[in-house]
C-alpha positions as MATLAB code, in Angstrom:
seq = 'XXXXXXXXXXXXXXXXXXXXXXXXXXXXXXXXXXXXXXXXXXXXXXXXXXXXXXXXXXXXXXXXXXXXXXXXXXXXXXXXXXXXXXXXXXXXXXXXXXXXXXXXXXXXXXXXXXXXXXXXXXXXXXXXXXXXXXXXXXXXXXXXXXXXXXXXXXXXXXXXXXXXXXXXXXXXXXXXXXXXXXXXXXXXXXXXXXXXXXXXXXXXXXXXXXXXXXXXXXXXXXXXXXXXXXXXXXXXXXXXXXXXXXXXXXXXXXXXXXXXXXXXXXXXXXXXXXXXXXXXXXXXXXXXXXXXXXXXXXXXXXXXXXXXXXXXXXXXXXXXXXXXXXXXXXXXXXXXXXXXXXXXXXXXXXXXXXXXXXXXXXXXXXXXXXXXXXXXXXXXXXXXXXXXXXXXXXXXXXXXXXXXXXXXXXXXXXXXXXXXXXXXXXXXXXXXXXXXXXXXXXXXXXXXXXXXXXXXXXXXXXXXXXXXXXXXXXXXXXXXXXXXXXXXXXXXXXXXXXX';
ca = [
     304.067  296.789  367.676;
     306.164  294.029  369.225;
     303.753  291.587  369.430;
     302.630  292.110  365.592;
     306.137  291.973  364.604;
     306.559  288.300  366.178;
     303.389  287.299  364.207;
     304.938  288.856  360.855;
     308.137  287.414  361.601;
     306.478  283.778  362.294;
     304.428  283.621  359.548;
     307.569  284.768  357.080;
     309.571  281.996  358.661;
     306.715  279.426  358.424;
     305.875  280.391  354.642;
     309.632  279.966  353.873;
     310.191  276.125  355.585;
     306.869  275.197  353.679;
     308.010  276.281  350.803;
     311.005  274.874  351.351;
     309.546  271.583  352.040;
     307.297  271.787  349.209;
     310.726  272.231  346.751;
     312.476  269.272  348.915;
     309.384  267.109  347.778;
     308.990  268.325  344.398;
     312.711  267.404  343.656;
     312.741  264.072  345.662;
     310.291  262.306  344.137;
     312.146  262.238  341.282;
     315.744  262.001  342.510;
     317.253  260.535  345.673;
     319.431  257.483  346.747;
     317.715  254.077  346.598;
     318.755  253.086  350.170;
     316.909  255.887  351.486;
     313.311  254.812  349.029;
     310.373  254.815  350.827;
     308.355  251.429  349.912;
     306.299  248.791  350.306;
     303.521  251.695  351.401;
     300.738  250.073  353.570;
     297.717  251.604  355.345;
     295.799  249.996  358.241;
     292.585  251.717  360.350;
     293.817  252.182  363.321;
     291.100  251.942  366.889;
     289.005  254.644  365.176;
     287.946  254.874  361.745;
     289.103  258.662  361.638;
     293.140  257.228  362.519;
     294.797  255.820  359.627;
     298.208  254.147  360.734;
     301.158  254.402  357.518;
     303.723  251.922  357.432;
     306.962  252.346  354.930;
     310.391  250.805  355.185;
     313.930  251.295  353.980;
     317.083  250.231  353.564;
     319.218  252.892  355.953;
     317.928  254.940  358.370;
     316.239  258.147  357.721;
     316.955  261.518  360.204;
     313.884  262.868  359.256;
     310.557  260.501  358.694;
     307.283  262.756  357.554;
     303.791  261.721  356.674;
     302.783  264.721  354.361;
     298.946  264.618  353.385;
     296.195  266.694  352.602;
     292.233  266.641  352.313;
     290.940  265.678  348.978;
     292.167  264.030  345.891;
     295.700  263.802  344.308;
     295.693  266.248  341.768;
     298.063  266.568  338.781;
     301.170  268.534  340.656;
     302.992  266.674  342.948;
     301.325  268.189  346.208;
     299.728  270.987  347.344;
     300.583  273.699  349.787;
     297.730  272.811  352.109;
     299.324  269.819  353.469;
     299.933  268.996  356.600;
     303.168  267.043  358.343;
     303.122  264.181  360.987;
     306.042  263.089  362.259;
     306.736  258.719  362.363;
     309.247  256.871  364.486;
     311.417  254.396  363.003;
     312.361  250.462  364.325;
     314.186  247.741  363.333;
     313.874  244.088  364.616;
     316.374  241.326  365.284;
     317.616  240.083  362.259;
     316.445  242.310  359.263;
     318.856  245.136  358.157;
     316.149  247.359  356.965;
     314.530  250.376  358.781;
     310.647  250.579  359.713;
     308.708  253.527  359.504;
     305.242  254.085  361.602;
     302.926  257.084  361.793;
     299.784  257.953  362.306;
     297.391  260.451  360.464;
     294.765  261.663  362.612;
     291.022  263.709  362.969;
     290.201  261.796  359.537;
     286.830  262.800  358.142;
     284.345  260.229  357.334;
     283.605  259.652  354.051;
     286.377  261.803  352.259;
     289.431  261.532  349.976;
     293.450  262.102  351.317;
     296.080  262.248  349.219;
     299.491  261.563  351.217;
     303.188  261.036  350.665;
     305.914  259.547  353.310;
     309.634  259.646  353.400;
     312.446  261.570  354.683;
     312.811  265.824  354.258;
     316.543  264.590  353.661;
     316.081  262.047  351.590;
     313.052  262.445  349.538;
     309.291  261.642  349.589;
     307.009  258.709  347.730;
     304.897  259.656  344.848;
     301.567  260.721  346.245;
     298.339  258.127  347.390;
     295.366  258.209  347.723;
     292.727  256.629  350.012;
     288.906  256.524  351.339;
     287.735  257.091  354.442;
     284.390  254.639  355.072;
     280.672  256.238  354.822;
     278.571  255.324  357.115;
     275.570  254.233  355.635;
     277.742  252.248  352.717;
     280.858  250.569  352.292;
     282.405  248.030  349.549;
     285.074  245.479  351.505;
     287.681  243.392  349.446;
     288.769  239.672  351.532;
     291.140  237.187  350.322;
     293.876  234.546  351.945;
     297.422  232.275  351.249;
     298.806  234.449  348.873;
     302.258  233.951  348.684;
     304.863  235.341  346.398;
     304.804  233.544  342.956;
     302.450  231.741  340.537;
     298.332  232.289  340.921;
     298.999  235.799  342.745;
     300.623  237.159  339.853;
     297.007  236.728  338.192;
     295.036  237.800  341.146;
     297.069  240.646  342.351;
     296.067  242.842  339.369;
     292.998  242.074  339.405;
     292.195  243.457  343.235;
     294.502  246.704  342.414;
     292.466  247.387  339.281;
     289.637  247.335  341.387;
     288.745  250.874  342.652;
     285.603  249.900  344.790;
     286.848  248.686  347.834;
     287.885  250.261  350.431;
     289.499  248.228  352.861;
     290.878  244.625  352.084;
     290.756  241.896  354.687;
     293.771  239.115  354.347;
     292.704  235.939  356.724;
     296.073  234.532  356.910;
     298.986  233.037  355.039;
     300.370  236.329  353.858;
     303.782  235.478  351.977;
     304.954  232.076  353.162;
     308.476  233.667  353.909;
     311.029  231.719  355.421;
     313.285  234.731  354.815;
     313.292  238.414  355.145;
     313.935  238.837  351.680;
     310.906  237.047  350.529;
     308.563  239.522  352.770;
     310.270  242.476  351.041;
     309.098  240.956  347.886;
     305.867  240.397  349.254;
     305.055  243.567  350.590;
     306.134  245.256  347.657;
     303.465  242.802  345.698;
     300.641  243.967  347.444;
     301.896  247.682  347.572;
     299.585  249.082  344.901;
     296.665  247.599  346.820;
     297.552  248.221  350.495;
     299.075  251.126  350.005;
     295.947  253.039  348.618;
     293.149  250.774  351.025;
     293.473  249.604  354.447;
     295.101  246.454  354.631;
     294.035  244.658  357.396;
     295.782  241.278  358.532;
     295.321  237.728  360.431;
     298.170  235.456  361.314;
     297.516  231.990  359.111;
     299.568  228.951  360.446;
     302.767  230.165  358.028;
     302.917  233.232  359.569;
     303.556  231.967  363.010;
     306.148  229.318  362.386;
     309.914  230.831  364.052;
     311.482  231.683  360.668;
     308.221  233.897  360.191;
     306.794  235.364  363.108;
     308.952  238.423  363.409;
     308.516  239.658  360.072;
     304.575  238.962  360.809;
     304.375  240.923  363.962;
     306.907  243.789  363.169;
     305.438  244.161  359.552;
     302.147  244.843  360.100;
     300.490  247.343  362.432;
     296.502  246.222  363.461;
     294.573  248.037  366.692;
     295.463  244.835  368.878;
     292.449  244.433  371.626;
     295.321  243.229  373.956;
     297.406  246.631  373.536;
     294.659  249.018  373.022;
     295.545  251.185  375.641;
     299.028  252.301  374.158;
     298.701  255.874  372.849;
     300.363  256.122  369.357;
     303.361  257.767  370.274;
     303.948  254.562  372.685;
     302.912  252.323  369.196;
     305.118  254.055  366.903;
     308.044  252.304  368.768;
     306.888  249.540  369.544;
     308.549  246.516  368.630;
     306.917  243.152  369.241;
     309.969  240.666  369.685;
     310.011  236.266  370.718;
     306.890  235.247  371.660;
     304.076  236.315  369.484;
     301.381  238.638  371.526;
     297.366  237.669  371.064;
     296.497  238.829  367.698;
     293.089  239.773  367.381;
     291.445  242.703  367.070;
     288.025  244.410  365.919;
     286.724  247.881  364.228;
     283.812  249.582  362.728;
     283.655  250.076  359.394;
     280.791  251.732  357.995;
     277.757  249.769  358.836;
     279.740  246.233  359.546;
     281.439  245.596  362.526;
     284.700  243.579  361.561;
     286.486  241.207  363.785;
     289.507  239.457  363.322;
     290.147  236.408  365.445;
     293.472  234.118  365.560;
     293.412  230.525  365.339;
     296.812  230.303  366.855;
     296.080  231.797  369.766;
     294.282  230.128  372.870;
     290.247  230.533  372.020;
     288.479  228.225  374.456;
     285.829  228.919  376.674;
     287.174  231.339  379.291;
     290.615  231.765  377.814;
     291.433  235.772  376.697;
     290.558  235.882  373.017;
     287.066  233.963  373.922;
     286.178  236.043  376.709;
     286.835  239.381  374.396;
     285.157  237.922  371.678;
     281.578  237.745  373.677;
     282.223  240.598  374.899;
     282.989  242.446  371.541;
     280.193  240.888  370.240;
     277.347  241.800  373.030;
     278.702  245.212  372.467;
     279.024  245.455  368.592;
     274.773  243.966  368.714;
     273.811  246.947  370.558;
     274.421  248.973  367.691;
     273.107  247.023  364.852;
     270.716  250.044  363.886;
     273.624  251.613  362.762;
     276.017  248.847  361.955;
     274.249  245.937  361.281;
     276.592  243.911  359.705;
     279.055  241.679  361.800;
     281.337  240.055  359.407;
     284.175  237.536  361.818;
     287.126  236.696  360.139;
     289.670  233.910  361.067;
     292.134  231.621  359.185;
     291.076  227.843  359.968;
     287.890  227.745  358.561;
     285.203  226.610  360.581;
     283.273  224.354  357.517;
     285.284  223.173  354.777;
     285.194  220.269  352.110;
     288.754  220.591  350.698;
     291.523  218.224  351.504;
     293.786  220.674  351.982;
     293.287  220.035  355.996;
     291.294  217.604  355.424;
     288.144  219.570  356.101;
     286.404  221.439  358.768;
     288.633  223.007  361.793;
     285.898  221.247  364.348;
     288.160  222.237  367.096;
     287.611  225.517  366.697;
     283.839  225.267  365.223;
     283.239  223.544  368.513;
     284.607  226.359  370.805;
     283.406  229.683  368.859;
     280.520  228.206  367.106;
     277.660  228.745  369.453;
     278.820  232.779  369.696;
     278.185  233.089  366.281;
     274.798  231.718  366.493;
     273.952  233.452  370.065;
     275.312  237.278  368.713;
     273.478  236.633  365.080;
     276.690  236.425  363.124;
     276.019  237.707  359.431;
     279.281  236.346  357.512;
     282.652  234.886  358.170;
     285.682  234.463  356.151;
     288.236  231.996  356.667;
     291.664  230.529  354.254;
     293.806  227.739  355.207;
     292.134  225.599  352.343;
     293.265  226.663  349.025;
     289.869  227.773  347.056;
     286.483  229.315  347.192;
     283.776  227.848  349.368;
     280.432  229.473  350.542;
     277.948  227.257  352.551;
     274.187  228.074  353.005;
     273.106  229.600  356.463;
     273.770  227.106  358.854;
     275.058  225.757  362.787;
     275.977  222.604  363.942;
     275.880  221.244  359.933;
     272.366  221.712  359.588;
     270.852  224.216  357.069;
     268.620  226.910  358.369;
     267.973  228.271  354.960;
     267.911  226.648  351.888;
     267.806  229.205  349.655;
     270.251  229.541  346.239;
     271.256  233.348  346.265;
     269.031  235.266  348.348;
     268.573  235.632  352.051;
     266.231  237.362  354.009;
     266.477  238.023  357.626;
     268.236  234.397  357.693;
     269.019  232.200  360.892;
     272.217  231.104  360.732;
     275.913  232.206  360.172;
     277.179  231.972  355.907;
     280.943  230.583  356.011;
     282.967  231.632  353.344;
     286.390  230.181  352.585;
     288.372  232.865  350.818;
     291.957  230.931  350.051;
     291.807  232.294  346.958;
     294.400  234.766  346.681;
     296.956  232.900  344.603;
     298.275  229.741  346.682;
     297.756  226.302  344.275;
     294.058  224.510  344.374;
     293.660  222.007  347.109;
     291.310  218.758  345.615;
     287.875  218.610  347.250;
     286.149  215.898  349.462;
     282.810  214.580  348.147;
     280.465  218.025  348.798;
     278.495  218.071  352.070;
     274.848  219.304  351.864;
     275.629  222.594  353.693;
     277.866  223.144  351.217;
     276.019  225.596  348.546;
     278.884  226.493  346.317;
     282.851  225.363  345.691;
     285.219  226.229  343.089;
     289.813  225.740  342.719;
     289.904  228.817  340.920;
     291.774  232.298  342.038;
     290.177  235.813  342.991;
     289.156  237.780  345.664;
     285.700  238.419  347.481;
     283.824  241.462  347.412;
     281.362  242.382  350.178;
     279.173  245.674  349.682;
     277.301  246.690  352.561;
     274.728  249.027  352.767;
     271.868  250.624  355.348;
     269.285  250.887  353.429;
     268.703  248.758  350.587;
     267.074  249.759  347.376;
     266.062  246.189  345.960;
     263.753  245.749  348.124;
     260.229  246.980  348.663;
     260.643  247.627  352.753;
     262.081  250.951  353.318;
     263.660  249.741  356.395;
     266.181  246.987  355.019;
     269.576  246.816  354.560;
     271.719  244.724  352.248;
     274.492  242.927  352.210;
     275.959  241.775  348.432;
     278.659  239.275  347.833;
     280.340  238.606  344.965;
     283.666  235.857  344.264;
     285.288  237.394  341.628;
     287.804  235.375  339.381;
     291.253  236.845  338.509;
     289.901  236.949  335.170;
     286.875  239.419  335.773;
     284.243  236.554  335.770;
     282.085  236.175  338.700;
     281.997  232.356  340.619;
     279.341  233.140  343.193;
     277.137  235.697  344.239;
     274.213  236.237  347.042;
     272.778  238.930  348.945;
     271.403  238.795  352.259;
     268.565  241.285  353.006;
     267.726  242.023  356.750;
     265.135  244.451  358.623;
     266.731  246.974  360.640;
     263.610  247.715  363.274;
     264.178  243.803  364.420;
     268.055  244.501  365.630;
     266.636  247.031  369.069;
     263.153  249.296  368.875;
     264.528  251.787  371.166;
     268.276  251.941  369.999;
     269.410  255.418  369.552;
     266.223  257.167  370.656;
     267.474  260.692  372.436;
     267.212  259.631  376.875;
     265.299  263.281  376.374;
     262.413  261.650  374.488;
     262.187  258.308  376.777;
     261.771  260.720  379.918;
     258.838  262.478  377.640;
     257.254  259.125  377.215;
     257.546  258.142  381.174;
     255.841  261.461  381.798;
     253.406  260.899  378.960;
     252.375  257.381  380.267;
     252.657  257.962  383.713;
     251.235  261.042  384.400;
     249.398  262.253  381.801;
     247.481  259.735  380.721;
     246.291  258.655  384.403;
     244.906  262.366  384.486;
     242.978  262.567  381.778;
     241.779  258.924  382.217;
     240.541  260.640  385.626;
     239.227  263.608  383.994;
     237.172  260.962  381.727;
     235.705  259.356  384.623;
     238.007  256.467  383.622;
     239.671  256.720  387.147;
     239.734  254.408  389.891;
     236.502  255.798  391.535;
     234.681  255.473  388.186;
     235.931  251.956  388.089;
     234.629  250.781  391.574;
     231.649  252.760  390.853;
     230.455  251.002  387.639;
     231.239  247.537  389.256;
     228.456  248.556  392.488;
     225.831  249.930  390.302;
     226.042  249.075  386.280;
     223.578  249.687  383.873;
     222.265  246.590  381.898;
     224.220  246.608  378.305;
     221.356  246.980  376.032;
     219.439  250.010  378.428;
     219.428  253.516  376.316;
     222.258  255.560  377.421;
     223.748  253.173  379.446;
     227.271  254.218  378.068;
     226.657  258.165  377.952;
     225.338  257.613  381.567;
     228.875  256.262  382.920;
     230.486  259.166  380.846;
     232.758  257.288  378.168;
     230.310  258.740  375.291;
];
């Protein structure tokens, strides 16, 4: 009877805190001090794309920080009683006066819908969001750089949130040009809509790492560094990245493209850290191009570029990382630092390996984008350089959609990769698609070790045997080189056996 009487007794006290959490955040979303608002909401994929990291801040500390969320969409009440509560630790960082919140939300599955909330069971809880998890076999990506905090971004902005396709959104540097803490508060509470319901996965651009901007940079945003990958995320919730700034780059999967994101402002030549990972990421990310076989790099100093703004292509770092892309079949990168849109043809070393307008099949040769286009004022343009396909000083975002199998093609076996620069007014200023056949990335990729062993038998064994059985054996061989009948004698074939 005891025992029983424990269960009762637990699952009474358990159905009473849930509902009295469930009352807490039915009341607080509506009602609770502004110090203690949870906001500028962000999301980031954290090492695996089933871990989404939550990032919130406010202006006094919180006793009790929660992640509540659920599986499946927001509905029309405030939450459900099916949710689930994760627990995030809380940081400040020298010189800002506001509190940082970080959690993570674990054993995601793919290709589903979450609705979440985050605050304080004190205080009160956000209005519910919603985000994606990534299919495997399909994914839509959103990229964009030097945004900043007034003017073009105001156009853009809405634009990218009104977009419900992607999934993730990739910022290659430049994020708010803040000299002050103040302006990334405003900043972050910008791009809220956005990165609050997506992913939003960062770069540093060269703003971002000047003194007066660097600790907001690193403490603000939370990316699966390759440098601290083996911190658990109990050790990354309170973390707290303080004077110098550590090496920011990173990689993930994300449905069938394999992202990285490199940093121009950390050491990348041959045989420093970031280059050595970077081969290294790559040789591994090209073993499993049957299922991802996408690899789309991402860094802020674009590689080719005709604008003025730095008076054209970082050849620095084209010369150093160049020959990777090339050598690990590179599909795409995307790059800012120049203020516009920029897409060259296929190409290495400024040649063209494909000369073709807007579609690409099974090209040689990496496409550079340059995706400053996220609301920063126009840089002028140098006279265009023939690997230089298409350039516009206009703002917007680019939209990747990436895809397995393809269906405009007529081989079964293709996959797709469709790219789109869409203006902050809706119209689109450059499109391509890139088509590419998945049995050339590895023949024997993903084939069960079971079935190679059946084919070592098969060949080895087997087939000597019957050969032998056949008269096809050795003996037969040395046999029919002593005595062989003259071709064109009747039943010189059926003689030896083979008929």
């Amino acid at each position: 009877v005891l025992p029983h009487l424990v269960i009762f007794t637990t699952m009474i006290l358990s159905t009473f805190a849930r509902t009295v959490l469930c009352i807490s955040v039915l009341y607080s979303v509506y009602a609770y001090p502004s110090e203690y608002f949870p906001e500028q909401i962000r999301l980031s994929q954290w090492y695996s794309p089933t871990t989404m990291a939550v990032m919130w801040q406010t202006n006094q500390s919180t006793p009790n920080s929660y992640i509540l969320y659920h599986r499946g969409k927001c509905k029309d009440e405030i939450f459900q009683s099916n949710f689930k509560a994760v627990g995030a630790g809380s940081y400040q960082y020298k010189g800002y006066a506001g509190f940082i919140h970080l959690g993570f939300i674990e054993g995601l599955n793919m290709d589903d819908s979450y609705c979440y909330q985050v605050g304080d069971s004190t205080y009160g809880y956000s209005a519910a969001r919603e985000f994606v998890t990534p299919a495997s076999d399909r994914v839509t990506i959103a990229a964009w750089g030097d945004t900043g905090t007034y003017g073009n971004i105001e156009k853009a902005m809405p634009a990218l949130t009104m977009d419900t396709e992607p999934s993730l959104v990739l910022h290659v540097g430049d994020l708010s040009y803040a000299q002050t803490d103040d302006v990334w508060d405003k900043w972050y509470r910008m791009v809220e809509p956005v990165a609050s319901t997506r992913p939003y996965m960062v770069i540093p651009g060269n703003w971002d790492v000047k003194p007066f901007a660097i600790e907001g940079f690193l403490n603000r945003n939370s990316m699966p560094l390759a440098p601290l990958k083996h911190m658990s995320n109990a050790q990354w919730a309170a973390y707290r990245p303080v004077g110098e700034q550590p090496l920011y780059y990173y990689s993930f999967p994300y449905g069938p493209v394999h992202v990285v994101m490199l940093s121009s402002y950390d050491t990348y030549e041959a045989g420093s850290a970031q280059y050595q990972w970077f081969e290294e990421d790559l040789a591994r990310a090209s073993k499993s191009r049957s299922v991802r076989p996408w690899i789309v790099v991402c860094f802020h100093s674009p590689m080719y570029s005709s604008s003025t703004g730095h008076n054209g292509s970082d050849l620095k770092f084209r010369a150093a990382m160049e020959a990777l892309l090339k050598r690990y079949k590179v599909d795409l990168t995307l790059t800012g630092h120049d203020h516009g849109y920029e897409r060259t043809f296929p190409v290495y070393d400024d040649v063209i390996l494909h000369h073709g307008a807007t579609h690409y099949e099974n090209p040689e040769g990496t496409i550079h984008i340059l995706a400053g286009t996220g609301g920063a004022n126009a840089d002028p343009w140098l006279p265009q350089p023939e690997w230089s396909a298409v350039r516009e000083g206009t703002w917007g975002y680019t939209k990747i959609s990436a895809s397995l199998i393809s269906s405009s093609t007529s081989s079964s076996s293709s996959c797709s990769l469709h790219v789109k620069y869409l203006r902050a007014n809706g119209t689109v200023g450059d499109e391509f698609i890139i088509y590419k056949d998945r049995i050339s990335v590895s023949a024997i990729e993903g084939i069960h070790p079971g079935a190679l062993i059946g084919l070592f038998v098969a060949f080895c064994v087997l087939l000597p045997y019957f050969m032998y059985r056949r008269g096809c054996g050795p003996r037969s061989f040395f046999r029919s080189r002593s005595a062989q009948p003259s071709p064109g004698t009747p039943g010189a074939w059926r003689d030896k056996g083979l008929v």
